[in-house]
N, C-alpha and C positions, 0 to 999 in steps of 0.2 A: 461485638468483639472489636477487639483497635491489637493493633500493630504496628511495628515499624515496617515489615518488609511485605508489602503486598501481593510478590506471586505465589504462583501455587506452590510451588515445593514447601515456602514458608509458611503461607497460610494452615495446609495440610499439618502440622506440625504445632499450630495454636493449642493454647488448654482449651476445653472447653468450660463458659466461665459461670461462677458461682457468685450467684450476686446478692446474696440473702438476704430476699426479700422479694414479696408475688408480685408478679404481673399478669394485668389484664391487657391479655394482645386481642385488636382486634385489627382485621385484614379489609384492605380495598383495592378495586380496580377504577383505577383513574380514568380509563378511556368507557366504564361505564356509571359509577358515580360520580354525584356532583360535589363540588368543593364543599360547599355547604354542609353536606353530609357528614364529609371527614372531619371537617372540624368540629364537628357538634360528637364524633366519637371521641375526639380528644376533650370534651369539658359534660357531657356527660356520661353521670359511672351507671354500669350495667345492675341491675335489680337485686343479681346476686353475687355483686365483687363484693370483697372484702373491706372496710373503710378505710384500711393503710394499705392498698392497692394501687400499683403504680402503673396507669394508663400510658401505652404503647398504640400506636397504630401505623400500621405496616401500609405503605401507600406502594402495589405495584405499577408498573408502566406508566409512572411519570410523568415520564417524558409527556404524556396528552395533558395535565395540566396546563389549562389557560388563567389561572387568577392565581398569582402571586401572591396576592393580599396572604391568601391561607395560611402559607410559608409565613409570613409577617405576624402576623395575627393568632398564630397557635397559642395555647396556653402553655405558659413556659412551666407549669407543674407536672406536664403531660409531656410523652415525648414524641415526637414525629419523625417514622425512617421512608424515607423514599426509595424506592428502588427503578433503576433506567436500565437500561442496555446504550450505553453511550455512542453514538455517531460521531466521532471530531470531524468537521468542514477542512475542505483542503486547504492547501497554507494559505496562499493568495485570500482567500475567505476570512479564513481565520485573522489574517493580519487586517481588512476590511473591515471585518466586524468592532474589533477596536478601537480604529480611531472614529465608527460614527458611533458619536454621543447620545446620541437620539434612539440606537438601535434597543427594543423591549429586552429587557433584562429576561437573560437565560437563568436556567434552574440551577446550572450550580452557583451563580453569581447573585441567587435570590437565599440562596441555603446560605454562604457564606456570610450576602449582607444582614442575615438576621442572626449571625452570631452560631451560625451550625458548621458541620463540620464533615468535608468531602471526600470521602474514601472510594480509591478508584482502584478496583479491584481485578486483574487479568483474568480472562474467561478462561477455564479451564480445556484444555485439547484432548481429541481422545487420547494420544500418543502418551499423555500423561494421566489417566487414569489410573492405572495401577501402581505407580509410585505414589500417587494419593492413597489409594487405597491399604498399600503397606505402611503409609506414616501414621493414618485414621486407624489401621489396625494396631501399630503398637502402642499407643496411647491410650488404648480402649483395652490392651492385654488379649486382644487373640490370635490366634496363632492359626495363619492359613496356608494349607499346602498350597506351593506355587500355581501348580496348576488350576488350584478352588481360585487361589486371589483373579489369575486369567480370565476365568468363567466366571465370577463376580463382576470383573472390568466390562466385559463383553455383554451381560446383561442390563447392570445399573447404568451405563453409558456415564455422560458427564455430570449426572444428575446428582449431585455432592448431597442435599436433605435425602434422598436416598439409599444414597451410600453410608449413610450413617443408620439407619433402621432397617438395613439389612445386615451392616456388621451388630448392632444391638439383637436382633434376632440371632445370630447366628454363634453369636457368644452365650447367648442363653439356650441352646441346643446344647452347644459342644460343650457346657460344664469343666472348661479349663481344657478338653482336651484338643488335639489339630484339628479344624476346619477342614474335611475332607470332600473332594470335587463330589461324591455322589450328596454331600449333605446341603450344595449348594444348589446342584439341581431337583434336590427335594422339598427347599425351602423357597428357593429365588422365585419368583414370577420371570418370566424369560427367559428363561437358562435354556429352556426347550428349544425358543426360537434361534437362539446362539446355536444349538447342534444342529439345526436344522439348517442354519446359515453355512455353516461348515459343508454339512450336505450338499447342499446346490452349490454351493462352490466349487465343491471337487466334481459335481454332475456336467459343468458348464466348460470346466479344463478336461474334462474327459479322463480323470484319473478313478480309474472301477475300483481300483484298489482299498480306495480311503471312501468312495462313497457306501460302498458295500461295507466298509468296518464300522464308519458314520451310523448308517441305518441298521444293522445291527444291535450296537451299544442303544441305540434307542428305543427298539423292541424290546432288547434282554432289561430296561429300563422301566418294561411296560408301559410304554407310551403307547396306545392305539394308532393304528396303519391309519384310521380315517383325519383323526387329529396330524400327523406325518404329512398325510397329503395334503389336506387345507392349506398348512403351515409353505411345505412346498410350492404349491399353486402362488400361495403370495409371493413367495421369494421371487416366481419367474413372472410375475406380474409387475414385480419392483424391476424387475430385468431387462421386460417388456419397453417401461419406459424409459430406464440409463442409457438403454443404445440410442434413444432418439436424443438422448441430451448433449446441447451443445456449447451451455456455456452454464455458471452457477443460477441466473436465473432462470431457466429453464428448469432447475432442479426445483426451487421454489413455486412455480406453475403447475408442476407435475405432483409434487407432493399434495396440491391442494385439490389437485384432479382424482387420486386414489387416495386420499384421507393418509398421508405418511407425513415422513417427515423430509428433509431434503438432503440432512445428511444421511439417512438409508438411502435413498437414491441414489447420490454423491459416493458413494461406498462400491455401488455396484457401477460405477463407471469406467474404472479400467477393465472390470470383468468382463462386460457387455461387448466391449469389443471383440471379445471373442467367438460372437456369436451374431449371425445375419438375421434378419427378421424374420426369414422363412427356418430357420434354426429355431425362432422360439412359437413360431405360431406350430411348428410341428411336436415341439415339447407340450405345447397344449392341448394337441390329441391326445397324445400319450400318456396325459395326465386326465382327460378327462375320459378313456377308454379305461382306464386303470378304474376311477369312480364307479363307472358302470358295473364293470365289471364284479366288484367288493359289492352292491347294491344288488343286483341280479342274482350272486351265490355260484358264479362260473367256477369261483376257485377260493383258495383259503385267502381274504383280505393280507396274508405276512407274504405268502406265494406272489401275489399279484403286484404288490406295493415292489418287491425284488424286482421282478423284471420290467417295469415299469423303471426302475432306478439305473435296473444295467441296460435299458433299453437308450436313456435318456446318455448313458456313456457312451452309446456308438454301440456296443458289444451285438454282432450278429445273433440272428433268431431270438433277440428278447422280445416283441414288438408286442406290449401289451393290447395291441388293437384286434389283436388276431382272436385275444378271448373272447371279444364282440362279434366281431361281424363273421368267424368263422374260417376263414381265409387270408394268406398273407396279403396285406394292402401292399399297391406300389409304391415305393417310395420316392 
């Protein structure tokens, strides 16, 4: 796709294009195949393309490309897209970089010098997700109740190639009709974990209120109490470690330490503050007293997962640990 206006609102709002005529896309990682390789996807055709097949190959992270040549040397019948996450060096650099003549030619100054063409395109924020998501919807013709677009945002995250085959899915459900919030969480992947986010959020402000209506809607949803808690446990596992965080790279360490991401971590950072360490290693009783409990047959798993929930609110006499060991623990 090309454009003149590169951010999102306007990108979100592109056609999507018709180019009539097949392509054979084939995909690479640069930081693990070799140059070699890609080029040879560019000049040899696959066994069963078609002969007026127009050879694509999709080169992610770039950026690790060390031999320019390939950029030079593509076959100009075939088309080459690279894809970076671009870095700009600070100014003083930047202006350095220029005047030595000598310095190894950068990748967009290798795409340019062989006659390509550099589209720099602004990373999507979450804060703008769902205005993407309403432009991707009316262009596509579906129609989503405000609240489904919300819980679509909140699941598909920034991930735009997703956000498009979940609106494709979800327009072949609704058959012309509105997109409704239970059609999203029946369909989405995620959607679960979004109510469940909601949950431990209101669990960790101490509002009984909303967490009790939260885990509710999520039963009457038929969501099982075991899958609820797992989901749980993660959240205050992602909690666990936003209160130890102390700056963005700390988020990036920490993601790599429980397998996340850093913006979930980064998410739960003003949260976290609301809560001391001994605040979450004691919600980890409580949650794994709660386990036992559903696993042993103390009590009905809907019963246990409740008070485990208002237990986690502060609310006196919920203390799921009592269904274990028999007795109120001190607190």
């Amino acid at each position: 796709m090309s454009g003149g206006d590169t951010v999102s609102s306007a990108i979100a709002r592109w056609p999507s294009p018709h180019l009539g005529l097949t392509l054979g896309v084939t995909r690479h990682d640069a930081r693990s195949d070799a140059a070699y390789v890609i080029g040879m996807s560019g000049r040899a055709q696959g066994l069963f393309d078609a002969p007026d097949e127009r050879r694509v190959v999709v080169v992610d992270h770039a950026e690790a490309l060390t031999d320019a040549s390939l950029i030079a040397d593509f076959p100009v019948e075939s088309a080459l897209v690279l894809v970076t996450a671009e870095r700009l060096p600070a100014g003083r650099r930047r202006a350095r970089a220029k005047v030595e003549a000598g310095a190894p030619l950068d990748l967009a100054g290798a795409v340019e010098a062989a006659g390509g063409r550099v589209e720099r395109i602004v990373r999507l924020l979450p804060d703008e997700v769902p205005a993407w998501i309403r432009a991707r919807a009316e262009r596509s013709g579906v129609r989503l109740e405000p609240a489904a677009l919300m819980e679509l945002a909140s699941a598909a995250g920034t991930d735009t190639d997703r956000i498009e085959q979940e609106l494709a899915k979800l327009a072949t459900y609704a058959k012309g009709d509105v997109v409704t919030v239970a059609a999203v969480r029946a369909l989405v992947a995620g959607a679960i974990e979004t109510e469940v986010f909601d949950l431990t959020r209101a669990v960790v402000r101490r509002d009984a209120r909303t967490a009790v209506d939260r885990l509710e809607r999520l039963l009457a949803e038929g969501q099982a109490p075991q899958q609820i808690l797992a989901l749980l446990l993660w959240q205050f596992r992602v909690v666990l470690f936003a209160s130890a965080m102390r700056n963005d790279a700390d988020a990036e360490k920490m993601a790599r330490a429980i397998r996340s991401s850093a913006g979930a971590i980064a998410r739960w950072r003003g949260e976290a503050r609301r809560l001391s360490r001994a605040d979450v290693v004691r919600a980890y009783e409580a949650l794994y007293a709660t386990d036992l409990a559903i696993k042993q047959g103390r009590t009905e798993p809907e019963t246990a997962l409740m008070l485990c929930v208002l237990d986690l609110c502060g609310v006196p006499n919920a203390d799921p640990r009592e269904l274990v060991i028999g007795e109120p623990p001190r607190r």
